[in-house]
N, C-alpha and C positions, 0 to 999 in steps of 0.2 A: 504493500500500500504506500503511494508515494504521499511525501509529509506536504501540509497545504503550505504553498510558498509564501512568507514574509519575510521581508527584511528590513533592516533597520531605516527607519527614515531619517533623509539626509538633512531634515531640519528637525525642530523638536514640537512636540507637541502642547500647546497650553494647557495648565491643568485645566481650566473649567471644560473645555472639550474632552480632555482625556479621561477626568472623572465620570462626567457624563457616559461616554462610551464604555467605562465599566460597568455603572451603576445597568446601561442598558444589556451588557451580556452577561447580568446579571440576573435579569430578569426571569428565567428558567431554574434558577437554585431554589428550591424548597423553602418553605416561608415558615421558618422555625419560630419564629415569637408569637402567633398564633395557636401554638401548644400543638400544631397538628404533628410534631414530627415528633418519632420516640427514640433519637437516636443522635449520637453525633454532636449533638450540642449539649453543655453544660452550664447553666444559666443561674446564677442566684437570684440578683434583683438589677432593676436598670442604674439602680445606683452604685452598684456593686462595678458594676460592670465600666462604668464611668472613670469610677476610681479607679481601676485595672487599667486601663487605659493610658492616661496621665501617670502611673508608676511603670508603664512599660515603654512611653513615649521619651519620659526621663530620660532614663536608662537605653534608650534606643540603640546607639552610635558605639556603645561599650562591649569588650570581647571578654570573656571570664578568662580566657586561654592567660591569659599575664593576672595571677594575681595582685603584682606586683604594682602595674603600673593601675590597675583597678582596686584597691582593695574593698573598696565598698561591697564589691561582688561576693568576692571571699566572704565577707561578713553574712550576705544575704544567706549564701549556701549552706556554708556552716548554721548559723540560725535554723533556717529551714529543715537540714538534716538534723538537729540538734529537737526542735520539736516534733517531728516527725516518730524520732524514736522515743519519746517519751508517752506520744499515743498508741506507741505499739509494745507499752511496757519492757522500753530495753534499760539498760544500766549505762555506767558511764564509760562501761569498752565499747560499749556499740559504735555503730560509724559508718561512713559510707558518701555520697557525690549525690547528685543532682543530674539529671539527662533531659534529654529532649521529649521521653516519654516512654510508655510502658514498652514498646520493642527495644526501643536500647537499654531500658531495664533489663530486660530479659538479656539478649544480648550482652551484657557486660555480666552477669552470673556466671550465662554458659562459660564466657572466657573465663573467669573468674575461678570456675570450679575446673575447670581442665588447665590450668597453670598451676593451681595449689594441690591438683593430684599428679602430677607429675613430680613435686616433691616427694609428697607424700605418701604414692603409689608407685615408687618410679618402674615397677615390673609392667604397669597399666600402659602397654600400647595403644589400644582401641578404646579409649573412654565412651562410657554411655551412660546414659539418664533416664529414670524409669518413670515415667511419666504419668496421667488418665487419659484419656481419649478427648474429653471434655476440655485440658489446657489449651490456651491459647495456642494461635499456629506460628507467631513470634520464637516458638521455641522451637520450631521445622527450622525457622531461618538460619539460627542459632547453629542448630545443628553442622548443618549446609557449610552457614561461613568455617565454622572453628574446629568440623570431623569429630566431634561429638554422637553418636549415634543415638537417636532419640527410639527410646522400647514406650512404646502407648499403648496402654493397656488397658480394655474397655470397663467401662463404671457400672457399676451395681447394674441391672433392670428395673430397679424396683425404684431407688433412693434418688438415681442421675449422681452418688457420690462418686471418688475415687475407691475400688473394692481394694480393701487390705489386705485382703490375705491375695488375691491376686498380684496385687502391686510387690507385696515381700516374694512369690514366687519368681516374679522378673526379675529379680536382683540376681547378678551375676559376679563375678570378679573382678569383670570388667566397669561395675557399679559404681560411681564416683560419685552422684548425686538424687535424690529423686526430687518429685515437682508435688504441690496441691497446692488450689486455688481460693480463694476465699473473696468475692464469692467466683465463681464461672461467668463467663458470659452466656452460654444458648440457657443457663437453668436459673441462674441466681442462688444457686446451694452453695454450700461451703463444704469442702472435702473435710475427711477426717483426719485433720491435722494432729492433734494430739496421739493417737495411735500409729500414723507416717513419723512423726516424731521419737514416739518409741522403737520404731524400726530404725531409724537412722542413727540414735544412739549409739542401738546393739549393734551393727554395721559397723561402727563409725565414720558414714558418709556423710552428706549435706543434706537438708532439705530447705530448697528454695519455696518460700510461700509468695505465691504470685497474686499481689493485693491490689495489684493496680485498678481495680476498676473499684473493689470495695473496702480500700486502706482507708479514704476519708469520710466514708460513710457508718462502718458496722462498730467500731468501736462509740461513736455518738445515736447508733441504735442499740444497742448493747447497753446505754445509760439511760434511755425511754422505756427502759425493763423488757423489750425484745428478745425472747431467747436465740443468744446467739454463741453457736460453738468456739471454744477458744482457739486462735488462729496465730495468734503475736509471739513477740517473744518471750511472754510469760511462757509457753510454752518448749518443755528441756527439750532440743532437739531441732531448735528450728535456725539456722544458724544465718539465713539471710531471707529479705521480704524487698519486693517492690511494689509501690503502690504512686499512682497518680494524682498530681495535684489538680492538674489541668482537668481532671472527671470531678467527681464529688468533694473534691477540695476548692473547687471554683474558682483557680488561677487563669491565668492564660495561655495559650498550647504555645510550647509546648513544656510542659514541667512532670520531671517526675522526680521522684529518688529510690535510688539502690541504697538497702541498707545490709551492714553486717553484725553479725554477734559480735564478732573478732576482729581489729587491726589485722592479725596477721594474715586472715584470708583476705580484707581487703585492699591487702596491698598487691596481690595478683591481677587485679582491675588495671592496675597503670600498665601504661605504654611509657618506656624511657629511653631513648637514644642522645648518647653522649661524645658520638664521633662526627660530628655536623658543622661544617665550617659555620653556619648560619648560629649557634651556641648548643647547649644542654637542652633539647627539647624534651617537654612533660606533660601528657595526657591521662586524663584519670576517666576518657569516657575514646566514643567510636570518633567523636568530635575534634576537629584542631579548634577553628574559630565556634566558641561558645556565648551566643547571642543573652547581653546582657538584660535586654528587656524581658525577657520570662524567666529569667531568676528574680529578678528585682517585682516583678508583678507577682510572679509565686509566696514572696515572703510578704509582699504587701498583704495580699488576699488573706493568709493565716493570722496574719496582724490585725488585720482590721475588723475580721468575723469573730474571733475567738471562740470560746466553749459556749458561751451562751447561744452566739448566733448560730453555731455550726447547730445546735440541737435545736433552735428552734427552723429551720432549714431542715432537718434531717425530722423533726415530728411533721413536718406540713408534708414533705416528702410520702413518709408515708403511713400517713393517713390518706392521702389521693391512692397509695399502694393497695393498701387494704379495702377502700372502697373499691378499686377498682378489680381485684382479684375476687371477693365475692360477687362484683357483679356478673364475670365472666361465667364464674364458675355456677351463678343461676340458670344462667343459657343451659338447654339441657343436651345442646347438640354439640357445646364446649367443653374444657376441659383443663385447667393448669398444669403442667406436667412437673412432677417433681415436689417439694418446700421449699420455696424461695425463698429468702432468710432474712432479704431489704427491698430493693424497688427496683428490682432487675426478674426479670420472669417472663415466660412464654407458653403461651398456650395452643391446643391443636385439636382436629376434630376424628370420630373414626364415620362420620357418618356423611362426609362428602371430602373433596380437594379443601384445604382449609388455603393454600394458593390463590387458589380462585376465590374464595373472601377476601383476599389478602390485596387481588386484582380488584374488586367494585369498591373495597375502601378506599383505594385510590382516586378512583374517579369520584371519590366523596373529597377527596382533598387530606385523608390521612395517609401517612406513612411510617407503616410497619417496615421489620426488615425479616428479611425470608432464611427461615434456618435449615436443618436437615437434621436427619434420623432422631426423631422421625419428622416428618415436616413439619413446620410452626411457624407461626407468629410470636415477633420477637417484642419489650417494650422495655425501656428502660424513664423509668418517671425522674420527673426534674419541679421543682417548686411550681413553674409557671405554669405546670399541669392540673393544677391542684383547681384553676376554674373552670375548666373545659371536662372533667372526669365525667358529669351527667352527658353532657354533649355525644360525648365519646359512648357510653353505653348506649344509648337511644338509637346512635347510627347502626352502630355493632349488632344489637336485635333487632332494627326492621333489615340490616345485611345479610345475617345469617338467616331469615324469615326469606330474601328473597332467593337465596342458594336452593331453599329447601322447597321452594316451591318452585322452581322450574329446573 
């Protein structure tokens, strides 16, 4: 397919024209502040969102790559990593970087763990990671880049968890680390960490807890009395987490953090070359230049919401969750799949294509996103959905009303 031809124009173009011409090929992007969309976007309040703005605008023109000549950045990271693990009850070895987002989270563990098992395994030629079927496919990439063999191993039938006793029989010699997610994306469960934990112990491998979608949410539903299974590093065993600020933390994309139990595993993350006419080069992520405005917005955003706001954000959340999960689940041709544990879940039908609902929603102006095995509708709630929730159900039963009648 040949690429459509543009080239640079030989003069430049004025903003007010240029803005114009994006705002108009823009016009086709899904209109998320309307609540119709369940995906993608992270939104607290428009005030919120203002402030993020103005602290990432700041900070715009700044690289984190030189702490030196930035320190401010330094400051923001550290900070941000320094609360972060304190939400995920770590102690004061804990530690860890700041990334562009949940894949380079992922990413910098795999390397992470196939550098510090090479010390530590040095017999481990073939490193591999024992995974659920259910993790993210961030860890495929992983794979891919750093020759890590990814063993995925299919989740319960029943629960949509990681199976433990399946997971403990994939372990091999060649076992360097295993995975669970807190929560998943296609289910919104939370794997059984604490039990992967106890496995990894007795092993003495890793277990990476992949929190990015629900590291700033379950621990402030966890404090709304939500039973929610222990995932953090309260738990003995769990020796790294990454979790997203940019999702449920309501930063600016892109923000995440890798964190560690240990200094000494995370000093396997850096990249350092020191024979470079250009000086001592030092990277602690996939990143050379490390854009200052989503550090600087990330740590604003935790600043400025604190514990109060984040739970009152995280009860409005979901409560539109819960309303909306029983109304689903009144449909009698519907069905949630799984215990969804926060405001992440999916639903699916056995008595027509749930696809094909998934298609006349659309031409209603929603959008779901389309999962598999088995098919589903996917949703992930955000504050600004919390007015639109009746909307949403009223469409949804005269939708499924019209599948089922022709």
């Amino acid at each position: 397919m040949a690429r459509p031809k543009v080239i640079l124009p030989e003069n430049g173009i004025s903003d007010d024209i240029l803005l114009k011409e994006m705002e108009e090929i823009s016009k086709d992007d899904i209109k998320w502040r309307d609540g119709k969309v369940w995906s993608l976007v992270y939104h607290a309040t428009d005030e919120h969102t203002e402030m993020l703005k103005k602290a990432y605008t700041m900070f715009f023109s700044k690289n984190a790559l030189s702490p030196i000549a930035f320190p401010s950045l330094k400051r923001f990271e550290t900070e941000v990593v320094s609360m972060a693990v304190d939400l995920f009850n770590g102690d004061k070895r804990c530690c860890g970087s700041m990334t562009s987002g949940g894949t380079e989270s992922i990413l910098m563990a795999i390397k992470t763990y196939r550098d510090w098992a090479e010390e530590k395994f040095p017999n481990i030629k073939n490193p591999e990671m024992v995974l659920p079927s259910s993790a993210h496919p961030a860890f495929e990439k992983g794979a891919d880049y750093f020759k890590v063999k990814s063993v995925r191993v299919p989740v319960d039938k029943n629960t949509h968890r990681a199976d433990i006793k399946a997971m403990e029989n994939a372990i091999t010699d060649n076992t360097i680390f295993l995975v669970g997610s807190a929560c998943d994306f296609p289910r919104g469960v939370v794997d059984p960490i604490s039990e992967l934990g106890t496995i990894a112990q007795k092993r003495g491998i890793g277990l990476h807890v992949d929190s990015c979608l629900g590291g700033f949410m379950l621990p402030f539903v966890k404090k709304l009395g939500y039973e929610v299974p222990d995932f953090d590093f309260s738990v003995p065993g769990v020796t790294s987490i990454s979790a997203d600020v940019h999702k449920y933390g309501y930063g600016a994309k892109g923000a995440s953090v890798i964190l560690y139990r240990k200094e000494r595993v995370w000093k396997h993350q850096f990249s350092v070359y020191t024979d470079w006419s250009g000086g001592i080069y030092i990277s602690p992520s996939m990143r050379g230049t490390r854009p200052g405005g989503a550090i600087a917005a990330a740590w604003a955003a935790m600043k400025h919401l604190g514990v109060k706001e984040y739970l009152n954000l995280a009860k409005i959340v979901m409560d539109a969750s819960k309303k909306l999960i029983e109304g689903i689940d009144r449909i009698p041709e519907l069905y949630i799949i799984g215990k969804p544990v926060m405001s992440v879940f999916s639903f699916t039908s056995d008595k027509f294509d749930v696809y094909h609902l998934g298609d006349l929603l659309d031409k209603k102006g929603w959008h779901l996103d389309r999962i598999q095995f088995p098919n589903a509708l996917h949703m992930m709630v955000n504050p600004h959905h919390a007015e639109i929730v009746d909307t949403f159900l009223k469409d949804l039963r005269e939708t499924v009303d019209e599948v089922v009648k022709n």
